[in-house]
C-alpha positions, -999 to 999 in steps of 0.1 A, spaced: 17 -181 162 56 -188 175 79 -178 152 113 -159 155 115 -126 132 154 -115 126 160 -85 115 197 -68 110 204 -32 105 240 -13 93 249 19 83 285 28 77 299 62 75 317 70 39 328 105 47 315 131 76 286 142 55 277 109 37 262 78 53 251 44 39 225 24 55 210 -12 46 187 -32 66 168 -64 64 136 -84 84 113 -104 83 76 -98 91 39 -117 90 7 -104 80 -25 -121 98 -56 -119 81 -90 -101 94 -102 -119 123 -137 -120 101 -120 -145 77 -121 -174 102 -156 -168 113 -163 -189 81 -196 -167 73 -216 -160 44 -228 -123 31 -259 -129 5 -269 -105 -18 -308 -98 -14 -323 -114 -50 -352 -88 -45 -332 -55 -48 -310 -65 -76 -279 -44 -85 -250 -52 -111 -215 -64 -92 -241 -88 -70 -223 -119 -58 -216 -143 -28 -187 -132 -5 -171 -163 13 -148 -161 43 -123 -186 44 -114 -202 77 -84 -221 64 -64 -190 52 -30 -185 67 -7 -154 72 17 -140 49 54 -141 54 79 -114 38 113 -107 35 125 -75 32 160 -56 22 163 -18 25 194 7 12 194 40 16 225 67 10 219 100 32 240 129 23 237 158 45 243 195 31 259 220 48 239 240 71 204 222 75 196 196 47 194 161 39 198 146 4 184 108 6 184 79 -18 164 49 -6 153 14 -23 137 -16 -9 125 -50 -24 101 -74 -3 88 -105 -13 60 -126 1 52 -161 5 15 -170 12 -2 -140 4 -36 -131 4 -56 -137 -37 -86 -129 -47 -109 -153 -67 -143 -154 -82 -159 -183 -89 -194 -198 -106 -217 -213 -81 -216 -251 -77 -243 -272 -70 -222 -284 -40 -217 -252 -29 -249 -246 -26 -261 -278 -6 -235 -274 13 -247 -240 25 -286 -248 23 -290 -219 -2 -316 -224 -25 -301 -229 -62 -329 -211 -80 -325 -179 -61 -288 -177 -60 -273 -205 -84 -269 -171 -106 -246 -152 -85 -208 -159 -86 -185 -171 -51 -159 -145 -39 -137 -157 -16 -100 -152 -7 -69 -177 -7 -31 -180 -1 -12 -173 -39 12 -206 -42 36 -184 -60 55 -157 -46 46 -117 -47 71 -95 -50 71 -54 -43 97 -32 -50 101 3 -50 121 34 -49 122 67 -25 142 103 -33 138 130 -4 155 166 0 152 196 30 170 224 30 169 256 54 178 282 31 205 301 52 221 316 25 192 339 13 199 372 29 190 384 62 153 399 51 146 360 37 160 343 65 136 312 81 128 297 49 126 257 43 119 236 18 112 203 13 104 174 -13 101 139 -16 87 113 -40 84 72 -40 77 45 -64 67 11 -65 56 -19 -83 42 -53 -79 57 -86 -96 39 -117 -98 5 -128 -98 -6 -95 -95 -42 -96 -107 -47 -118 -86 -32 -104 -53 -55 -85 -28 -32 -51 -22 -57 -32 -4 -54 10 -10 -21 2 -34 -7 36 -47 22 33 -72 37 65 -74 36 91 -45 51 129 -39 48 157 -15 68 194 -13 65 223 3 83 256 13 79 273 47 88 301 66 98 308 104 98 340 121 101 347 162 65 356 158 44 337 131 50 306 108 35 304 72 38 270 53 26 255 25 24 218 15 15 196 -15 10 160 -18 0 140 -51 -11 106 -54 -12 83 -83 -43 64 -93 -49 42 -60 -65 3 -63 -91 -2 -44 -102 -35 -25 -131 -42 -45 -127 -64 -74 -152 -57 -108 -172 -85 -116 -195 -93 -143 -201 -107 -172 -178 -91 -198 -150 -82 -171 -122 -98 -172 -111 -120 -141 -85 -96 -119 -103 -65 -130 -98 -40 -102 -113 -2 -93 -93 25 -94 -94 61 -70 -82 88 -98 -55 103 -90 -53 132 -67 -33 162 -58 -38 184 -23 -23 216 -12 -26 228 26 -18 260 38 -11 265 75 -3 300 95 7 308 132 10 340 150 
């Protein structure tokens, strides 16, 4: 592909401790290379299991396009420490949909597969969405070295930041990969001339998988879902 991505980025400086920063570009998404191979995965009729179905690859797919805009307000605390305020909003312009379909007789010829061993399975294949997909979201994030506490306390840190976002558009029918909606991590540390001890959490929202439920009494654009999940790590150094 030949094409030109612009991109602009400002910040501007309200007062010593308080900066305002937008940005905006352009990018492209390429599909896996596997899609223009134009292959065929069958499911094997003698080892049935439910979700069975014909995945296509589509050789005709194109990339996506997206536009993005990004603002962000950083104010800096006294000492060691950030306060930040960020929001973005990208939208997208041939991207990638998911489809189920029944089998078609011509579908069938066309792929020499016989009809009364897998006329019963439904086609699975991905397309470009002729509407456009939109994402936006929102980001808060805070550290602090704690340099008032008093001398016996000094070295600690803390830290915490969280981020939302949503899709608008044909949704249910756009192929968002590993899509997590709500994310947030903290943490507190401490740092001595001779040892470190730290301690970090992250949480994730429920997370939508790439595989798309099929069968009978699902609805079309029914997706799987990781539950959500929260982590804690805990690190020392001598």
């Amino acid at each position: 592909y030949l094409r030109w991505f612009p991109s602009v980025n400002v910040s501007y400086n309200l007062r010593e401790d308080l900066i305002a920063r937008a940005a905006w570009y352009t990018s492209i998404g390429r599909p896996d290379y596997n899609q223009y191979a134009g292959g065929v995965t069958l499911p094997d009729p003698e080892n049935p299991s439910p979700g069975d179905q014909i995945t296509l690859s589509n050789a005709g797919i194109k990339p996506w396009s997206a536009r993005t805009f990004n603002a962000r307000l950083e104010y800096y605390l006294e000492g060691v420490g950030q306060l930040a305020l960020g929001g973005f909003r990208r939208d997208f312009e041939n991207f990638f949909g998911s489809i189920t379909l029944p089998t078609t007789p011509e579908f069938l010829e066309l792929y020499s597969l016989d009809p009364n061993v897998y006329g019963r399975y439904p086609v699975a294949t991905q397309y470009n969405l002729a509407s456009s997909v939109r994402m936006e979201g929102l980001n808060l994030g805070y550290k602090q070295a704690l340099t008032f506490l008093p001398r016996w306390a000094r070295g600690v840190q803390v830290f915490a930041n969280g981020a939302t976002q949503r899709l608008l558009g044909p949704q249910g029918s756009a192929n968002f990969p590993g899509f997590i909606p709500r994310t947030a991590s903290w943490g507190v540390s401490l740092t001595r001339e001779r040892y470190s001890l730290r301690a970090n959490w992250n949480y994730r929202s429920l997370q939508r998988r790439n595989t798309v439920a099929t069968g009978g009494s699902i609805e079309p654009g029914t997706y799987t879902w990781w539950s959500k999940r929260l982590y804690l790590d805990l690190n020392g150094e001598y």
